[in-house]
N, C-alpha and C positions, 0 to 999 in steps of 0.2 A: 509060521512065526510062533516061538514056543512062549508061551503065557508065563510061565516061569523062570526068570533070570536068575540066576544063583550067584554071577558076580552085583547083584545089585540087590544082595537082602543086608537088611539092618538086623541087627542084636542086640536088644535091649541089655544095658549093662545093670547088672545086679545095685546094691546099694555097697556094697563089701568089695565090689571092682571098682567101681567110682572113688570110695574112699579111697581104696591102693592108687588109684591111680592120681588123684588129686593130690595125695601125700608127697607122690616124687615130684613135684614143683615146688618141693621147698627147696630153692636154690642155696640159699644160704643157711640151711640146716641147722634153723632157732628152733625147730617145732611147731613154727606158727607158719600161716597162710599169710598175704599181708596179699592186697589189692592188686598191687602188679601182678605180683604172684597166680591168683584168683584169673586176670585178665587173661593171662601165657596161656594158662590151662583152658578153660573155655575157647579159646580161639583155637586150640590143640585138635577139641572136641566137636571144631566146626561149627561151634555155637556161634549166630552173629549179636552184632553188639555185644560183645564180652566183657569191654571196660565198664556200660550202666551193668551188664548182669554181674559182675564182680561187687558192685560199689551194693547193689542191692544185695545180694548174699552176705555182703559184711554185714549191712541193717540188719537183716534178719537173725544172721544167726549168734552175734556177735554179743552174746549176753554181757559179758564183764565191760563193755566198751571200748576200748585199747585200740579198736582197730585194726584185728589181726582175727584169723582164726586160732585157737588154740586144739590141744588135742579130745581137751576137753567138750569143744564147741563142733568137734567135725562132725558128730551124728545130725545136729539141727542143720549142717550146712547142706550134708547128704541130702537130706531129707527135702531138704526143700528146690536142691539143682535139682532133683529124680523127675520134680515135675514137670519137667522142660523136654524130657521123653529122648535120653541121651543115651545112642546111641551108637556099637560100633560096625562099619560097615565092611 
């Protein structure tokens, strides 16, 4: 039995693949993130609970309050999914 599965390794995604890739759920292409939006993507990413991890990334990263990601706002949001250790397989 080989110790090694190669269809079964994970790839930590950088911070600058995460962003690209969080950016194209902007569905309705305002710029911003908005909680649904946030929810698609993390469920995307096989993240579970994705709706409380949406609602909490908007907390966190969500300086101006609005309730949205801005483009402004997407490094702290990075910053703060990376810890969740996301992953593409």
């Amino acid at each position: 039995m080989p110790i090694w599965n190669p269809r079964r390794v994970n790839w930590p995604l950088s911070e600058e693949q995460l962003k690209g890739l969080l950016k194209r759920y902007d569905t309705n292409g305002d710029g911003r993130l908005s909680r649904k939006e946030l929810k698609v993507a993390f469920r995307s990413l096989g993240l579970r609970w994705s709706g409380w991890r949406a609602a909490q990334a908007i907390r966190h990263a969500d300086a101006n309050g609005d309730g949205f990601i801005s483009k402004e706002e997407m490094d702290e949001l990075v910053k703060y999914a990376t810890r969740w250790g996301i992953s593409i397989a």
